[in-house]
N, CA, C and O atoms as a Maestro MAE file, in Angstrom:
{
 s_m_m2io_version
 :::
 2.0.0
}

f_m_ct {
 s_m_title
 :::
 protein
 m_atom[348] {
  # First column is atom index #
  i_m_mmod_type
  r_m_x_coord
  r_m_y_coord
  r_m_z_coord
  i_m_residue_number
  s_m_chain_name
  s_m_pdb_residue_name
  s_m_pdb_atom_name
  i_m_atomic_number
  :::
  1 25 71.282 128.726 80.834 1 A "UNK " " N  " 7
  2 3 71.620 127.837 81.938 1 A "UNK " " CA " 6
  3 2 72.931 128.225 82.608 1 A "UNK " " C  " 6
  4 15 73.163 127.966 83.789 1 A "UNK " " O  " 8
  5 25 73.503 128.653 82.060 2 A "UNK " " N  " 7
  6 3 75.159 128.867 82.727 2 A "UNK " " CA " 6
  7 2 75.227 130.286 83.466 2 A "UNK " " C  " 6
  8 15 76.190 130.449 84.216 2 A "UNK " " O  " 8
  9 25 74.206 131.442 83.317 3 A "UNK " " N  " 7
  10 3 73.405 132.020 84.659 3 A "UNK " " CA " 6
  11 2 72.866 131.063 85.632 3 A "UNK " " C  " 6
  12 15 73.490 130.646 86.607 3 A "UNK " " O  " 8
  13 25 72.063 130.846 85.414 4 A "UNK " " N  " 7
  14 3 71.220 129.798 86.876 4 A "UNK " " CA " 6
  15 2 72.804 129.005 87.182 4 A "UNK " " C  " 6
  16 15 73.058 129.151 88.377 4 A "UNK " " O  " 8
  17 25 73.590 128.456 86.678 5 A "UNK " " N  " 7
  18 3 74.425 127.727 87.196 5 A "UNK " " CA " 6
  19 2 75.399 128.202 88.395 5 A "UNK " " C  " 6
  20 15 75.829 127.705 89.436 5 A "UNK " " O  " 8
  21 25 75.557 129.819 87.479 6 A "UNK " " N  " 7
  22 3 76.650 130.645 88.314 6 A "UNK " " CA " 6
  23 2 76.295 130.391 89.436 6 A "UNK " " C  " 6
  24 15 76.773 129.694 90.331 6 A "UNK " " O  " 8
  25 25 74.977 131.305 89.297 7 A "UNK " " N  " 7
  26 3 74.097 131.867 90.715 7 A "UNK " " CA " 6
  27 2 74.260 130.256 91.490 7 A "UNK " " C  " 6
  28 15 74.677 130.403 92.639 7 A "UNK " " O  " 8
  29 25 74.114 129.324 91.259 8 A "UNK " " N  " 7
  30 3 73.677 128.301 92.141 8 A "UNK " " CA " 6
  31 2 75.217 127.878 92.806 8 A "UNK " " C  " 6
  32 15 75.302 127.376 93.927 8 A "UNK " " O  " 8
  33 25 76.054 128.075 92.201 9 A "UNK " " N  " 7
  34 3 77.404 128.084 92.641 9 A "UNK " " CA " 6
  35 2 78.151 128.524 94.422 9 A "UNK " " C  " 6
  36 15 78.935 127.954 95.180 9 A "UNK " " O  " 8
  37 25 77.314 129.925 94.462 10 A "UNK " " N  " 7
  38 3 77.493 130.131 95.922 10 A "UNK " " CA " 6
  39 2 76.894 129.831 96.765 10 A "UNK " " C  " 6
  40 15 75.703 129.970 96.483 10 A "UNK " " O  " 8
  41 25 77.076 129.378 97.957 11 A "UNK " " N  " 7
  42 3 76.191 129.001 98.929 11 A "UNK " " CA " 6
  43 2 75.324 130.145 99.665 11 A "UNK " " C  " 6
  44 15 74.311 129.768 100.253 11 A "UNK " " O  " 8
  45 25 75.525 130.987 99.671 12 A "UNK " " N  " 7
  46 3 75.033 132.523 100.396 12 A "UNK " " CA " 6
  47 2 73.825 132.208 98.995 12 A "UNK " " C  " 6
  48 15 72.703 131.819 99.321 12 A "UNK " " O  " 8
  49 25 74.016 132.326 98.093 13 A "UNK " " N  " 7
  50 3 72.863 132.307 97.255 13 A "UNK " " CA " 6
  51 2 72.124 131.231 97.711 13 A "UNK " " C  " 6
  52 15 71.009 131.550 98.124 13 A "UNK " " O  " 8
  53 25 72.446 129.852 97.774 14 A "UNK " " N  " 7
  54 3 71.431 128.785 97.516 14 A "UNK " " CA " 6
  55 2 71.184 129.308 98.908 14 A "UNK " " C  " 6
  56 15 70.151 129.977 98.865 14 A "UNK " " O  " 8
  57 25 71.614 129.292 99.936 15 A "UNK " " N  " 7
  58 3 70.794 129.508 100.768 15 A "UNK " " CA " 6
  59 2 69.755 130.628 101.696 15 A "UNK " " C  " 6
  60 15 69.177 130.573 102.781 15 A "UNK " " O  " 8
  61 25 69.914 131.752 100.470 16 A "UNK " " N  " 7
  62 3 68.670 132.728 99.878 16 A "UNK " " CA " 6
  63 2 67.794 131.904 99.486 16 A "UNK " " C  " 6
  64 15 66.788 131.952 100.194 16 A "UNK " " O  " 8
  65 25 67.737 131.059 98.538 17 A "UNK " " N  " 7
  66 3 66.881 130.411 97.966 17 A "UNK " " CA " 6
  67 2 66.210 129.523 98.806 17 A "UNK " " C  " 6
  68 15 65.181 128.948 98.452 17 A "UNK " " O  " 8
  69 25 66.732 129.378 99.899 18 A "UNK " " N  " 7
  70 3 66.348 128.310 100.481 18 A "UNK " " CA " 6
  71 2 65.311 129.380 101.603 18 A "UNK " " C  " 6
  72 15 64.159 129.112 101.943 18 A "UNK " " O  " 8
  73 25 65.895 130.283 101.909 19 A "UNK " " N  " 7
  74 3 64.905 131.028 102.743 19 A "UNK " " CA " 6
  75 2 63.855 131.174 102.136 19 A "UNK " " C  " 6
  76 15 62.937 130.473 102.562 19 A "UNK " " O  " 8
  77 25 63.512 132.141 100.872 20 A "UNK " " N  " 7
  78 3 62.512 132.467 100.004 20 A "UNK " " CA " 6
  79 2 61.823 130.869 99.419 20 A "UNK " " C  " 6
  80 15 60.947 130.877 98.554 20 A "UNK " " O  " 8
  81 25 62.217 129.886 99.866 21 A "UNK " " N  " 7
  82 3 61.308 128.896 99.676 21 A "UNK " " CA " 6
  83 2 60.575 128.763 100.801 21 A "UNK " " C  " 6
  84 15 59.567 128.112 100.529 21 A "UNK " " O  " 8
  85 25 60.608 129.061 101.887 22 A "UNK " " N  " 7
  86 3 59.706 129.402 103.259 22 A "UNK " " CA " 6
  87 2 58.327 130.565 102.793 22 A "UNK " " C  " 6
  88 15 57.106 130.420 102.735 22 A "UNK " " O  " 8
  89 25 59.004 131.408 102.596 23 A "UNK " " N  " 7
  90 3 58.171 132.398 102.687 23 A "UNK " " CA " 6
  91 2 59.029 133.995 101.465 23 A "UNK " " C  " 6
  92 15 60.206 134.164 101.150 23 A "UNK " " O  " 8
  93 25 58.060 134.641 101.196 24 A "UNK " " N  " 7
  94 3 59.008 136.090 99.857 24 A "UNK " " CA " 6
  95 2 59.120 136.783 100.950 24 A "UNK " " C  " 6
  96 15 58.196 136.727 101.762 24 A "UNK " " O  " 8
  97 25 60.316 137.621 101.228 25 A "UNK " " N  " 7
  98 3 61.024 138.361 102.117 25 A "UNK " " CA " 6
  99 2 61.624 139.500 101.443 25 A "UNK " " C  " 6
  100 15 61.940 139.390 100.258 25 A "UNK " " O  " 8
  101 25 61.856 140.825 102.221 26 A "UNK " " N  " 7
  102 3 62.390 141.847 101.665 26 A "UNK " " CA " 6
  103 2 64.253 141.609 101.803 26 A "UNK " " C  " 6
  104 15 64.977 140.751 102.309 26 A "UNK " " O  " 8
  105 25 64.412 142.556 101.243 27 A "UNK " " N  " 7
  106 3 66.068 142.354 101.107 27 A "UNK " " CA " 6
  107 2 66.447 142.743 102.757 27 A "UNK " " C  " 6
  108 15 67.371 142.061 103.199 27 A "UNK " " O  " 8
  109 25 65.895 143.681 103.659 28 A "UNK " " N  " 7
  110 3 66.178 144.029 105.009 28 A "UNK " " CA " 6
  111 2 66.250 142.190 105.262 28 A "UNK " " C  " 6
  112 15 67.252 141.479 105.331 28 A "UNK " " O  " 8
  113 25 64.943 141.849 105.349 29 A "UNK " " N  " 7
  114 3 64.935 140.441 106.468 29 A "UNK " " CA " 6
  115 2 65.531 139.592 105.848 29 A "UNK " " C  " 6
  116 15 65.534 138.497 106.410 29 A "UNK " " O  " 8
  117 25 66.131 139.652 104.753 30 A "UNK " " N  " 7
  118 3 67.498 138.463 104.065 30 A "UNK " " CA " 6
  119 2 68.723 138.784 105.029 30 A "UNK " " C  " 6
  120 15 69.390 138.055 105.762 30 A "UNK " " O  " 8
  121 25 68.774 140.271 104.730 31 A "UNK " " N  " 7
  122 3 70.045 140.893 105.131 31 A "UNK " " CA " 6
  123 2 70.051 140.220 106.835 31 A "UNK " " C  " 6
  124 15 71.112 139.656 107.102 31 A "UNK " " O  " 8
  125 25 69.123 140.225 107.844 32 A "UNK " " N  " 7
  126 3 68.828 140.004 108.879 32 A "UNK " " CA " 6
  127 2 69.634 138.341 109.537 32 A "UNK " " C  " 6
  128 15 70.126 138.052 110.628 32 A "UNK " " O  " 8
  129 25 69.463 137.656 108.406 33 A "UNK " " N  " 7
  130 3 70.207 136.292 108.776 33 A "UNK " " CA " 6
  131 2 71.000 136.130 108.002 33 A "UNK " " C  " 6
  132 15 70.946 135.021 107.471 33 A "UNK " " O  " 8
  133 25 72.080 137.035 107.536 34 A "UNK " " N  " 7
  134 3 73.437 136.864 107.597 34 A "UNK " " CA " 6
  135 2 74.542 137.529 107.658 34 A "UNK " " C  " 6
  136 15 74.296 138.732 107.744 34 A "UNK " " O  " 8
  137 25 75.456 137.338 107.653 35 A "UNK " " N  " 7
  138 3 76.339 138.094 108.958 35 A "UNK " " CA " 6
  139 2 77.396 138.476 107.550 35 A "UNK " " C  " 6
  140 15 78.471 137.999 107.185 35 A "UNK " " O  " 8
  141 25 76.654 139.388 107.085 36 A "UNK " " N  " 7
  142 3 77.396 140.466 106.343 36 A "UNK " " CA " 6
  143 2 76.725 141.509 105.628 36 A "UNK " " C  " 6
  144 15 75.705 141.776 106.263 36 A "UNK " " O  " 8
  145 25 76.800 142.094 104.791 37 A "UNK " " N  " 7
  146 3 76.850 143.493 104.690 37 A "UNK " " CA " 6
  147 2 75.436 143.643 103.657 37 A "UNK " " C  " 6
  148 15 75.086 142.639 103.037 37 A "UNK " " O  " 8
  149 25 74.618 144.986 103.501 38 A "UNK " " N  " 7
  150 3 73.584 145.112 102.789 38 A "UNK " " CA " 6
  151 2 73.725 145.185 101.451 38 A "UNK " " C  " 6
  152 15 72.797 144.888 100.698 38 A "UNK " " O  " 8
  153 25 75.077 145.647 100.961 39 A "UNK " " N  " 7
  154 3 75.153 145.832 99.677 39 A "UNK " " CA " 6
  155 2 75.705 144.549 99.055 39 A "UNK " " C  " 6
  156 15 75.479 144.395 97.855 39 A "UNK " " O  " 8
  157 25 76.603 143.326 99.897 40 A "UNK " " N  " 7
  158 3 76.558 142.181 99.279 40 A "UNK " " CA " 6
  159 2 75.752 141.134 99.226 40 A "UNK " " C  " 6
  160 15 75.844 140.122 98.531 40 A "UNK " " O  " 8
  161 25 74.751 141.518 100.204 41 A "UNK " " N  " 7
  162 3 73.333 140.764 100.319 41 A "UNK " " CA " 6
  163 2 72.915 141.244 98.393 41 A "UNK " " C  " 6
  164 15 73.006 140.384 97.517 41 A "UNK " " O  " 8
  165 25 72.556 142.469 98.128 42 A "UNK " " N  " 7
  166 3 71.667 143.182 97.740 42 A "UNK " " CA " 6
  167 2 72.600 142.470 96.000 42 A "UNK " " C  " 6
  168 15 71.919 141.988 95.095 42 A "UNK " " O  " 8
  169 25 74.343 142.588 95.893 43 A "UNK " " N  " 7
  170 3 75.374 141.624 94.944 43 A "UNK " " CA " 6
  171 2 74.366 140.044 94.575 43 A "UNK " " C  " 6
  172 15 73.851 139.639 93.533 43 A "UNK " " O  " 8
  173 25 74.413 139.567 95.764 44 A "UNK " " N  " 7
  174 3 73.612 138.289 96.071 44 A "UNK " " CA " 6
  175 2 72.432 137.943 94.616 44 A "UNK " " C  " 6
  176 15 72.475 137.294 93.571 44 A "UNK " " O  " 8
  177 25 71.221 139.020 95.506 45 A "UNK " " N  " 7
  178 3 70.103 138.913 95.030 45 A "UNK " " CA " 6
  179 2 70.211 139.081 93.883 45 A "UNK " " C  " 6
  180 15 69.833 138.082 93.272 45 A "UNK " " O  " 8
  181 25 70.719 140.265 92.930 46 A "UNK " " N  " 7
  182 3 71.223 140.775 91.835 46 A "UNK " " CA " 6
  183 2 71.195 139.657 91.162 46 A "UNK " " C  " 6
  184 15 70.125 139.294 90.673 46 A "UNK " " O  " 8
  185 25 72.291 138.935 91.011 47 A "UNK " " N  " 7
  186 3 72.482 137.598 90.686 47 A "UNK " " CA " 6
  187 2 71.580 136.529 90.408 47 A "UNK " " C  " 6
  188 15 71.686 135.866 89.375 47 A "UNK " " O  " 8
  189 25 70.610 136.298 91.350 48 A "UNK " " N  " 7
  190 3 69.384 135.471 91.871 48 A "UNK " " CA " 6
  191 2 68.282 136.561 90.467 48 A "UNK " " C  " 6
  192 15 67.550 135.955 89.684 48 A "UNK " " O  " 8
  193 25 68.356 137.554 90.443 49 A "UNK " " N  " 7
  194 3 67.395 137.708 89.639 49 A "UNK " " CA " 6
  195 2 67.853 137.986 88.175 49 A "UNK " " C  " 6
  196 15 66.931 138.078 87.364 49 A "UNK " " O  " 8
  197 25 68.851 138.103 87.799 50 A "UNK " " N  " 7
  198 3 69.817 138.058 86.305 50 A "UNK " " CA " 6
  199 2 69.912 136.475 86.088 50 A "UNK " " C  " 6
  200 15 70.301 136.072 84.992 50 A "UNK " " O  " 8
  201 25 69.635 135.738 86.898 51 A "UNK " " N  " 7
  202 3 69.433 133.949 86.460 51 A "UNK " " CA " 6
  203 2 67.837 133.832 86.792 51 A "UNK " " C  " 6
  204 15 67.300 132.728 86.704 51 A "UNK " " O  " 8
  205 25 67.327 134.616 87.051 52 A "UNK " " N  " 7
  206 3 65.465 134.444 86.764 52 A "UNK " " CA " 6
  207 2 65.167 133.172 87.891 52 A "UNK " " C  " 6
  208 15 64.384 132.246 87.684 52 A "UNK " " O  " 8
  209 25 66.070 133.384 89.252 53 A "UNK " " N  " 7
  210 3 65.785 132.487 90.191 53 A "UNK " " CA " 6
  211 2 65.337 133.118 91.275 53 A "UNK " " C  " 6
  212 15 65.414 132.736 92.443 53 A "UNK " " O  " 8
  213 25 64.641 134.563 90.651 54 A "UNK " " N  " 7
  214 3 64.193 134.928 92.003 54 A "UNK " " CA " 6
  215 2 63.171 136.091 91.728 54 A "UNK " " C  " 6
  216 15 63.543 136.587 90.665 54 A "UNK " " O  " 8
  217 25 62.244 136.649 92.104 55 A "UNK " " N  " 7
  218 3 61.305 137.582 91.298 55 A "UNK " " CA " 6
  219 2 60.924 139.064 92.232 55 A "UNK " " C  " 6
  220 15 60.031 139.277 93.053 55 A "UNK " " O  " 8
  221 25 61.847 139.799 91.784 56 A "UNK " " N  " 7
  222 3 61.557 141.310 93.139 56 A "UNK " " CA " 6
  223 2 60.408 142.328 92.818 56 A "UNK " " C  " 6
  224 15 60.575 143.075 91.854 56 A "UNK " " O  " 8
  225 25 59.622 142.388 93.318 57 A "UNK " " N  " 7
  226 3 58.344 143.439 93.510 57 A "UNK " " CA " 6
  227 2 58.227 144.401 94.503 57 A "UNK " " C  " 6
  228 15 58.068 144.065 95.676 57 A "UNK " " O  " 8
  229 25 58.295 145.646 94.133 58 A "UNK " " N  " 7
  230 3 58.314 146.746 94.783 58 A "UNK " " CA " 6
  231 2 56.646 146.781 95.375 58 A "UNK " " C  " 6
  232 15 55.609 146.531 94.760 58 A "UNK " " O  " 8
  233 25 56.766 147.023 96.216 59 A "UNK " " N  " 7
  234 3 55.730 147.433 97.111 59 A "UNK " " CA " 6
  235 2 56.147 148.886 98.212 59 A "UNK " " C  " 6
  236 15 57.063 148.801 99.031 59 A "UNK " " O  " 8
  237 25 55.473 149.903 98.075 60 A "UNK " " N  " 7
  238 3 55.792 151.136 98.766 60 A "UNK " " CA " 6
  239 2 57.202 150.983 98.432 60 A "UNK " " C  " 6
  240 15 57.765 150.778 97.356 60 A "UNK " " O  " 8
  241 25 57.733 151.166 99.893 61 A "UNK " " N  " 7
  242 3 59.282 151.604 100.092 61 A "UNK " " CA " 6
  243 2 59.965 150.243 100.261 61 A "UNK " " C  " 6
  244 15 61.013 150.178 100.903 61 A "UNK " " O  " 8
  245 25 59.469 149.262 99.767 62 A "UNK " " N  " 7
  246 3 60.097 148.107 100.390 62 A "UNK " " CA " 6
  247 2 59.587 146.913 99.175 62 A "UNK " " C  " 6
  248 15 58.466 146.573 98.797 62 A "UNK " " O  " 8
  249 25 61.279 146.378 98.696 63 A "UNK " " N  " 7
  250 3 60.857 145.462 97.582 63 A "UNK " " CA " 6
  251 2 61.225 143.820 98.290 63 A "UNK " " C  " 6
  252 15 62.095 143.597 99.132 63 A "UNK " " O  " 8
  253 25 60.196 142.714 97.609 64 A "UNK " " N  " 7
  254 3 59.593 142.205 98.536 64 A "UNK " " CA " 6
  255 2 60.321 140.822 97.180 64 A "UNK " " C  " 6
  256 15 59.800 140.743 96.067 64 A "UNK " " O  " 8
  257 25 61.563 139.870 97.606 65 A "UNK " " N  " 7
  258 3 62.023 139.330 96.969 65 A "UNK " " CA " 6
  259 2 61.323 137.258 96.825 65 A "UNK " " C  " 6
  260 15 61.315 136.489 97.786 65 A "UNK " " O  " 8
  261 25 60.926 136.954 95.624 66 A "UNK " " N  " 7
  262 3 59.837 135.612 95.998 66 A "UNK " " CA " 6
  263 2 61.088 134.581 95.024 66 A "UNK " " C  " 6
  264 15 61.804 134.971 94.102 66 A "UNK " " O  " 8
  265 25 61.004 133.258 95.606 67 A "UNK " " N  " 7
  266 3 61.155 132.279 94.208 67 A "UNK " " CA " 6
  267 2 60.696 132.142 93.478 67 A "UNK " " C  " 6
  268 15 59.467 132.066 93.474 67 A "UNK " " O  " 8
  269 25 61.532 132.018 92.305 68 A "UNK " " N  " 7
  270 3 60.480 131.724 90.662 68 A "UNK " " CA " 6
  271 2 60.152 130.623 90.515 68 A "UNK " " C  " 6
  272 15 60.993 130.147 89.753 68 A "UNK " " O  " 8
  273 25 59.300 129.732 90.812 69 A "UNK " " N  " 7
  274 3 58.914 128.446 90.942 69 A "UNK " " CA " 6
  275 2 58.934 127.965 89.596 69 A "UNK " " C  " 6
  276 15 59.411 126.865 89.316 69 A "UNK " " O  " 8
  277 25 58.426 128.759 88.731 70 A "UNK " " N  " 7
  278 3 58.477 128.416 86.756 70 A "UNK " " CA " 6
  279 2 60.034 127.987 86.726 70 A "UNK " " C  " 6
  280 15 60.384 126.808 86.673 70 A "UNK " " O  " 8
  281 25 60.905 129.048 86.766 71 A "UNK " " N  " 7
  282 3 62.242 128.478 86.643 71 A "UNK " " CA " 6
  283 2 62.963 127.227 87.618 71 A "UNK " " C  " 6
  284 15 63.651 126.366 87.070 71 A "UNK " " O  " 8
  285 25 62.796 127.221 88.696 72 A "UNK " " N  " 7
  286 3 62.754 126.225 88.957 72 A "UNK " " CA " 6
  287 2 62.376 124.873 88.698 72 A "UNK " " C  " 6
  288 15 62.872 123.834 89.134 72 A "UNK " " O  " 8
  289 25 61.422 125.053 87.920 73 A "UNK " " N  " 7
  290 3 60.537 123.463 87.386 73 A "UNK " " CA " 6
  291 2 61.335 123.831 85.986 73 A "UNK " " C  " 6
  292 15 61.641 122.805 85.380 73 A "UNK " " O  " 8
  293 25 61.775 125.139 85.280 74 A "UNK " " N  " 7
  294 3 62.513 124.450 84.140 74 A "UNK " " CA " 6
  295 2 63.711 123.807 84.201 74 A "UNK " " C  " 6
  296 15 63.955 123.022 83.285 74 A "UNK " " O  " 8
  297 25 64.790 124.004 85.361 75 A "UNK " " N  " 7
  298 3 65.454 123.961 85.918 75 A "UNK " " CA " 6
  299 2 65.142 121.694 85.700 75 A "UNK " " C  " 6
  300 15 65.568 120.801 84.968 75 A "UNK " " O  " 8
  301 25 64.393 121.799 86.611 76 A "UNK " " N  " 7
  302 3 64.092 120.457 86.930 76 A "UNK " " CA " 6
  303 2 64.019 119.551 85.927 76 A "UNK " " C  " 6
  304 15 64.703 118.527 85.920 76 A "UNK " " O  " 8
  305 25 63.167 119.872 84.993 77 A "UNK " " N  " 7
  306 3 62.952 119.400 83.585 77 A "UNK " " CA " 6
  307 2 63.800 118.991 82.895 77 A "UNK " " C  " 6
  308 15 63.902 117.915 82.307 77 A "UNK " " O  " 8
  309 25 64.800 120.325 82.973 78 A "UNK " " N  " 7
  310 3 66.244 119.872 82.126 78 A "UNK " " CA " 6
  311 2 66.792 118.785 82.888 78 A "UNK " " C  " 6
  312 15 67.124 117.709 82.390 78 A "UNK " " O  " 8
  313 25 66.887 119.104 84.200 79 A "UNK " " N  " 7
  314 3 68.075 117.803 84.606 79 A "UNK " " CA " 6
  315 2 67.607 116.402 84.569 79 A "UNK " " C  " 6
  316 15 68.279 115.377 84.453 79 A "UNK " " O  " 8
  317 25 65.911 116.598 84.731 80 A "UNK " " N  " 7
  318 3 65.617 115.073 84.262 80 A "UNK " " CA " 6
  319 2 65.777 114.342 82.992 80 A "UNK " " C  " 6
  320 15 65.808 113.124 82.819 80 A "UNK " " O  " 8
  321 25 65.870 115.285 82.149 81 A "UNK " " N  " 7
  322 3 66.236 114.401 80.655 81 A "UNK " " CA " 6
  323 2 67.475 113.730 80.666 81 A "UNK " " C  " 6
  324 15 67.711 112.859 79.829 81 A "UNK " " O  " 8
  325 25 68.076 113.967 81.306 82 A "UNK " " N  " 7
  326 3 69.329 112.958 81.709 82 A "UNK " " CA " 6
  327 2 69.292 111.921 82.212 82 A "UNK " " C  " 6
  328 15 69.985 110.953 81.899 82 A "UNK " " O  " 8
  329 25 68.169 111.993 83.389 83 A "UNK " " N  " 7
  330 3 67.828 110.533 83.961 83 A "UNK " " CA " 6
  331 2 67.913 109.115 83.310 83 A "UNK " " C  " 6
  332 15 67.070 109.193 82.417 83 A "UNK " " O  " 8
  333 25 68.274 108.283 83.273 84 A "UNK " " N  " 7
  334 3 68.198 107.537 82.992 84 A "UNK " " CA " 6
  335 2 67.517 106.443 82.685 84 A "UNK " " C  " 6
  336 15 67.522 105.864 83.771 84 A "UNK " " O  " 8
  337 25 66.834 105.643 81.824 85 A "UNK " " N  " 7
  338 3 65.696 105.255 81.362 85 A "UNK " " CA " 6
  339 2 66.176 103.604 81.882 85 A "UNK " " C  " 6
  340 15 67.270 103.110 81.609 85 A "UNK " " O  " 8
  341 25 65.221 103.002 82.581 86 A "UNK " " N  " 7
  342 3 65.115 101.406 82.546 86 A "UNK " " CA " 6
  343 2 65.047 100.580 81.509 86 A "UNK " " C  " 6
  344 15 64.068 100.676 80.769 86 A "UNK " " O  " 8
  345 25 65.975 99.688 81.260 87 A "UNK " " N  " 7
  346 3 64.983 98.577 80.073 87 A "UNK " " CA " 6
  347 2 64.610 97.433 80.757 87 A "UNK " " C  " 6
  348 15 63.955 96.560 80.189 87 A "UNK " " O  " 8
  :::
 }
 m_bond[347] {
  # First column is bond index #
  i_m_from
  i_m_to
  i_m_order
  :::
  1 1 2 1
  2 2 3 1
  3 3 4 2
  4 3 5 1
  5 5 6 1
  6 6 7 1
  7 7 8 2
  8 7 9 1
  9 9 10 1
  10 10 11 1
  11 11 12 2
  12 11 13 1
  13 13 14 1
  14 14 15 1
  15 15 16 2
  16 15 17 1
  17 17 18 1
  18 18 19 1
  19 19 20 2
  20 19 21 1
  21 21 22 1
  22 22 23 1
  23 23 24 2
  24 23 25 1
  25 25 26 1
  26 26 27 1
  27 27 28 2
  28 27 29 1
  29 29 30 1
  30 30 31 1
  31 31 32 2
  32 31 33 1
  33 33 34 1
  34 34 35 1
  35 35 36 2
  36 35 37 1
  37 37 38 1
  38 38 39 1
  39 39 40 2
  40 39 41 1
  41 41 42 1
  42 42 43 1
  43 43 44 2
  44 43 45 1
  45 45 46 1
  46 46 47 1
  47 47 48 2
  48 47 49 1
  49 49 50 1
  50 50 51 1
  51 51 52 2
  52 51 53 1
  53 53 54 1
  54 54 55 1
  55 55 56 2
  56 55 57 1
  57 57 58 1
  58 58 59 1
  59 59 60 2
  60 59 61 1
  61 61 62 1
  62 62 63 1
  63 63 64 2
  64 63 65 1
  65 65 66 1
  66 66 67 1
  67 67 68 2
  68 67 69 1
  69 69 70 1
  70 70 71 1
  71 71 72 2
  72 71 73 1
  73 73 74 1
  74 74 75 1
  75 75 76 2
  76 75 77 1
  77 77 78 1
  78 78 79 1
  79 79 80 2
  80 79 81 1
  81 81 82 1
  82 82 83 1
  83 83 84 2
  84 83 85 1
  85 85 86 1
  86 86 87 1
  87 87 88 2
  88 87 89 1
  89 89 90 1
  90 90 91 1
  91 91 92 2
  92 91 93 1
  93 93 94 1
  94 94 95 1
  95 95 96 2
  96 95 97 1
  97 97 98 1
  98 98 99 1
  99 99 100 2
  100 99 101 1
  101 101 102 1
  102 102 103 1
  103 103 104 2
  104 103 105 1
  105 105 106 1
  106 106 107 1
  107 107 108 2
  108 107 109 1
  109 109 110 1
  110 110 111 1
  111 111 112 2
  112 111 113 1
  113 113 114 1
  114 114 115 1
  115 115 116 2
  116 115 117 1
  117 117 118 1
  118 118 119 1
  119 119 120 2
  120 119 121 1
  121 121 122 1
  122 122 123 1
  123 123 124 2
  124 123 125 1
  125 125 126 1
  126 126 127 1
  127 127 128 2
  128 127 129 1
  129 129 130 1
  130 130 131 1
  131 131 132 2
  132 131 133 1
  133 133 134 1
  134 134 135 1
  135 135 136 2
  136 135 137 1
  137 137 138 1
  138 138 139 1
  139 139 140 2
  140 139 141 1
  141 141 142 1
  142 142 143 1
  143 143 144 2
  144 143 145 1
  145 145 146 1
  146 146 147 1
  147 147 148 2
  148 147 149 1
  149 149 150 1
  150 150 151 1
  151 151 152 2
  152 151 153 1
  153 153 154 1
  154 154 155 1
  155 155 156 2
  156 155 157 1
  157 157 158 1
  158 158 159 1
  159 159 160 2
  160 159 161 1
  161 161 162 1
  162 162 163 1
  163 163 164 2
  164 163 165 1
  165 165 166 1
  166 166 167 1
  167 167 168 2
  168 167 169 1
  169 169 170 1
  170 170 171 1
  171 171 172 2
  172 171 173 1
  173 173 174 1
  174 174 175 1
  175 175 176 2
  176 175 177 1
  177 177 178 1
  178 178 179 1
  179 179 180 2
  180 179 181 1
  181 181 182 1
  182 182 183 1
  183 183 184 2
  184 183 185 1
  185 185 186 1
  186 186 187 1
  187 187 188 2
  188 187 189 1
  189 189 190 1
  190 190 191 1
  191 191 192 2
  192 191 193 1
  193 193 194 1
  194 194 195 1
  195 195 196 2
  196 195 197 1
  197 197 198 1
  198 198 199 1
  199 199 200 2
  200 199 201 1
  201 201 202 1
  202 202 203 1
  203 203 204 2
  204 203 205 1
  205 205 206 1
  206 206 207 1
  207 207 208 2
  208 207 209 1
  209 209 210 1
  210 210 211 1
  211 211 212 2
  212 211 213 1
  213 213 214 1
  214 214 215 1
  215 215 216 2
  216 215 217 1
  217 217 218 1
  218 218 219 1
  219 219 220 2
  220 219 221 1
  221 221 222 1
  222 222 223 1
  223 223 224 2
  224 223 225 1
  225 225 226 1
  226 226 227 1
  227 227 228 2
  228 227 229 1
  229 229 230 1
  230 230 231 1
  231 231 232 2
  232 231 233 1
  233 233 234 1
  234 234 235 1
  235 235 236 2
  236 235 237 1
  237 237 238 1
  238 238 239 1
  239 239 240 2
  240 239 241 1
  241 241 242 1
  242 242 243 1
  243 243 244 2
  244 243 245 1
  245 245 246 1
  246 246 247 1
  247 247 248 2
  248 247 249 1
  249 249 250 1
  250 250 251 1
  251 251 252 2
  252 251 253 1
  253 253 254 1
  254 254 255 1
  255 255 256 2
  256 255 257 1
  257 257 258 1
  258 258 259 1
  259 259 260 2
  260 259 261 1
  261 261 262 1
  262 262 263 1
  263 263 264 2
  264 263 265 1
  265 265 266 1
  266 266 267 1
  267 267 268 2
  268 267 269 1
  269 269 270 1
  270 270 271 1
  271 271 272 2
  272 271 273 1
  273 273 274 1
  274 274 275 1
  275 275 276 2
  276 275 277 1
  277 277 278 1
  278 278 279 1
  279 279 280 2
  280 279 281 1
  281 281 282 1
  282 282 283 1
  283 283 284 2
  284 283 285 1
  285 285 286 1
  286 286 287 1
  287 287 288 2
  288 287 289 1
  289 289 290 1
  290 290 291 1
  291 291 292 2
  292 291 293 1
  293 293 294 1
  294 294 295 1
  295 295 296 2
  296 295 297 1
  297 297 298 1
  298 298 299 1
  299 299 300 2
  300 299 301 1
  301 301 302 1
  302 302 303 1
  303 303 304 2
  304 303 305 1
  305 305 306 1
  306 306 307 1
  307 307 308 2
  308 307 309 1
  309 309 310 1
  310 310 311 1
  311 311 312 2
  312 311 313 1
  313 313 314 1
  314 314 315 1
  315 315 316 2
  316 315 317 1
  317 317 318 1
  318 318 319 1
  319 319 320 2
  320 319 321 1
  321 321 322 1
  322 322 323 1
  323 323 324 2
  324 323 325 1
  325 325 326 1
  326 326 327 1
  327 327 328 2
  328 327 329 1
  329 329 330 1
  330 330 331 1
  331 331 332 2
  332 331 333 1
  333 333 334 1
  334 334 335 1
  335 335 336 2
  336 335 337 1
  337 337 338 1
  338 338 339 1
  339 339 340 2
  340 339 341 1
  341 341 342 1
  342 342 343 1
  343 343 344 2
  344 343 345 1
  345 345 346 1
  346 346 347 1
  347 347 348 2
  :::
 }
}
């Protein structure tokens, strides 16, 4: 958890995540909406997939980056056990 936490820490990340919840995109069309550089995009993703919040598949010449929806719902799971129970 304290991976997924890091990663969720920056906003350039969550809001990777938030793209790849639209639609799985290559690292070019990440790189495309935001206004900095390919290799800290590419820092970014790194991150996103060393916390298993993000799943990269090579296809030809071009790797094609998706959300991990599993981790995400474990993600979820955990924080609901905290919830709080009615009496």
């Amino acid at each position: 958890m304290n991976t997924v936490f890091k990663a969720l820490n920056d906003p350039t990340r969550r809001e990777i995540l938030a793209l790849l919840q639209e639609r799985d995109m290559t690292a070019g069309e990440i790189v495309e909406k935001f206004n900095m550089s390919g290799p800290s995009i590419s820092h970014h993703l790194d991150l996103l997939k060393q916390a298993k919040l993000v799943i990269a598949e090579k296809d030809g010449q071009f790797i094609y980056y998706s959300l991990n929806t599993t981790m995400v719902d474990e993600i979820m799971k955990w924080f609901l056990q905290f919830k709080s129970k009615k009496k």
